[in-house]
C-alpha positions as CSV (number, residue, x, y, z in Angstrom):
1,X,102.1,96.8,69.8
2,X,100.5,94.7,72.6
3,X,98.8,97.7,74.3
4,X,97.1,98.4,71.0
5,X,96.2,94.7,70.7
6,X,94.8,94.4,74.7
7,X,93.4,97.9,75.3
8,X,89.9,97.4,73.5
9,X,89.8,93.4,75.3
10,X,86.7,93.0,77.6
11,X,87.4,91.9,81.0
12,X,88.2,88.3,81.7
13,X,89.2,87.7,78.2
14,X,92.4,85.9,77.6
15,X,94.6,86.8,74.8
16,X,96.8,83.5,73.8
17,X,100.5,82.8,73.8
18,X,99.9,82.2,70.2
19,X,98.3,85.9,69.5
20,X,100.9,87.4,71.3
21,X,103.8,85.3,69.6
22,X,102.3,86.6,65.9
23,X,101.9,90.8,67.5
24,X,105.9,90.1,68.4
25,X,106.7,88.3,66.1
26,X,108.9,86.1,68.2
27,X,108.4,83.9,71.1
28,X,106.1,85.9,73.5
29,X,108.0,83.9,76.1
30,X,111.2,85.8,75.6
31,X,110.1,89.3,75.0
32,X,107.6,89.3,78.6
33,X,108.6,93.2,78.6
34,X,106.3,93.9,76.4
35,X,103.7,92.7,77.9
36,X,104.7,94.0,80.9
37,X,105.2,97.0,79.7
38,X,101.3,97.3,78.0
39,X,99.8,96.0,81.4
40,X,101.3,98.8,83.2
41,X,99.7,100.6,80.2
42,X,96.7,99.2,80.8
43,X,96.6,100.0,84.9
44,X,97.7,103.6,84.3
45,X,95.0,104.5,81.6
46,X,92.3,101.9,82.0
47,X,92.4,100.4,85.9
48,X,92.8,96.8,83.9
49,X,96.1,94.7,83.5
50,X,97.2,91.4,82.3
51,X,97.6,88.6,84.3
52,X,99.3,85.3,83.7
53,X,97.1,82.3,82.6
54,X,99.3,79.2,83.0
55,X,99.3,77.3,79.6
56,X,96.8,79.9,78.1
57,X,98.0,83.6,77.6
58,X,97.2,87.0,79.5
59,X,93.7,87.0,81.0
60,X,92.8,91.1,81.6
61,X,91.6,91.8,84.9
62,X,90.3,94.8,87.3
63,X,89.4,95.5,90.7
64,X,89.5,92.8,93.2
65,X,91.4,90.6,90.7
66,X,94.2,93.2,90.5
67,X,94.0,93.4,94.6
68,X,94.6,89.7,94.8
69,X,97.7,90.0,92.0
70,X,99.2,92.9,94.5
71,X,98.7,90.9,97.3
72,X,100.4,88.0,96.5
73,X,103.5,89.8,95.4
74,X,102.8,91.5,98.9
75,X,103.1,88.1,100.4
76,X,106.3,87.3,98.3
77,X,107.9,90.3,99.5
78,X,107.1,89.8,103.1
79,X,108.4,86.8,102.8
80,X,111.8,88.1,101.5
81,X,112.2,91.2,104.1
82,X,111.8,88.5,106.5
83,X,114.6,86.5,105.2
84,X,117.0,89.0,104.5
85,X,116.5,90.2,108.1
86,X,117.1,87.1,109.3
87,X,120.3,86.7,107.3
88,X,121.6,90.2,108.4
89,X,120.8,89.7,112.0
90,X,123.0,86.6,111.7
91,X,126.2,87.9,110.6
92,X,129.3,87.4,112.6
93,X,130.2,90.9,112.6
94,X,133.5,90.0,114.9
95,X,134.5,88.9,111.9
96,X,134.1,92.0,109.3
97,X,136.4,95.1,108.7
98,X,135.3,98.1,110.0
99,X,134.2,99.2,106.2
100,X,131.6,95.5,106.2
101,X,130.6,96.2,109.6
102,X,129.5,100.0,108.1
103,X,127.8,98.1,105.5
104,X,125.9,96.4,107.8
105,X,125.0,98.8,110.1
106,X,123.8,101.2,107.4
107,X,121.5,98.2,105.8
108,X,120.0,97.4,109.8
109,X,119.4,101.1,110.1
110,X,117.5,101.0,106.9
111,X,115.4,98.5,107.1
112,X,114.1,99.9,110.7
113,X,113.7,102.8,109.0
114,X,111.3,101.2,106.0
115,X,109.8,99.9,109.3
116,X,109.3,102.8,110.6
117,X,108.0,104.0,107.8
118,X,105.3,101.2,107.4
119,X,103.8,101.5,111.1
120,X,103.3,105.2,110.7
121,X,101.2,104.7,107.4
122,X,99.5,101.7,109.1
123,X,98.7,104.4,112.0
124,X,97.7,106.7,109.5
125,X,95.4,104.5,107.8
126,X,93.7,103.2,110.7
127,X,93.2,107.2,112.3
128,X,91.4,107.7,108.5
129,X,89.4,104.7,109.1
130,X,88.2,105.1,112.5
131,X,87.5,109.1,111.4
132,X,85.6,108.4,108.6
133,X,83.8,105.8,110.6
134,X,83.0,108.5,112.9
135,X,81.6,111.2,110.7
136,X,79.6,108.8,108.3
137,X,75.8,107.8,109.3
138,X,73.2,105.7,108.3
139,X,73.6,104.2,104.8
140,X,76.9,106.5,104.3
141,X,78.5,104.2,107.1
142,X,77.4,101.3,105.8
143,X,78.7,102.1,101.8
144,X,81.8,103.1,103.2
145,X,82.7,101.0,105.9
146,X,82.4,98.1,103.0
147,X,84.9,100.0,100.4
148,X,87.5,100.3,103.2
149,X,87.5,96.7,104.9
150,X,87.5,95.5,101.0
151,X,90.5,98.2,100.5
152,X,92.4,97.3,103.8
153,X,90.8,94.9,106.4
154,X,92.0,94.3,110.1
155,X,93.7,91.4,109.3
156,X,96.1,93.0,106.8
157,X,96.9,95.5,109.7
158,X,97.8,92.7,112.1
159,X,99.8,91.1,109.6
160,X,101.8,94.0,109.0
161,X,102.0,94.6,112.5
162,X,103.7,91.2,113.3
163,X,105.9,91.9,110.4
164,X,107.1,95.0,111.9
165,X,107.0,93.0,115.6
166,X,104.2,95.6,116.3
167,X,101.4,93.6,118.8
């Protein structure tokens, strides 16, 4: 219902609370799934999706728009590993049975894993950088060395260094 009602929006356009609430029927505050669910829509068939507008609706976005929506959820999640490292490192493990302390070892080994994990795709995406930065010339360079630092720039890299504790 709110696919059908978003998919033929231009970009930038907001579609209201109020819209949404009569496509529902009900309070579009309590049934967010679906429009969720028709933004995810939207991304897999059209590159758009919906994005909150405090006080107004759903604005629908693309490109850069949906980069800065990813990123901040990046930064959220970041945040989070962060503490919940923090909080595992901190455990008084004296103080477990040998079944918690199994626990615990198993979440520590995953989460270096994940780790893991993250610094070899950073490696790989920096080795596909620098190549294609190597076999492009001219204008070619230029076009593409501006889609990849908009795509993934040296700062992201450090930062997901230091979050790994990667200098």
């Amino acid at each position: 219902m709110v696919y059908e009602a978003v998919e033929s929006l231009p970009i930038n356009e907001v579609i209201s609370y109020g819209d949404l609430d009569e496509i529902l029927g009900e309070d579009s505050h309590l049934y967010r799934g679906s429009i969720y669910r028709a933004s995810k829509e939207l991304m897999k068939s059209q590159k758009r999706m919906l994005v909150a507008e405090r006080g107004e609706g759903y604005r629908v976005v693309e490109g850069m728009d949906i980069y800065r929506h990813a990123e901040g959820r990046h930064d959220r999640a970041e945040r989070q590993i962060k503490v919940a490292g923090f909080e595992a490192r901190h455990i008084d493990a004296v103080k477990l049975t040998p079944d918690q302390r199994n626990t615990l070892n198993n979440f520590m080994m995953g989460n270096r894993e994940i780790a893991m994990a993250i610094k070899n795709n950073i490696e790989a995406i920096e080795t596909g950088i620098q190549a294609t930065r190597t076999q492009l010339t001219g204008v070619q360079a230029q076009v593409a060395g501006a889609n990849i630092t908009q795509l993934f720039t040296e700062e992201q890299v450090r930062k997901l260094k230091g979050m790994l504790g990667d200098k």
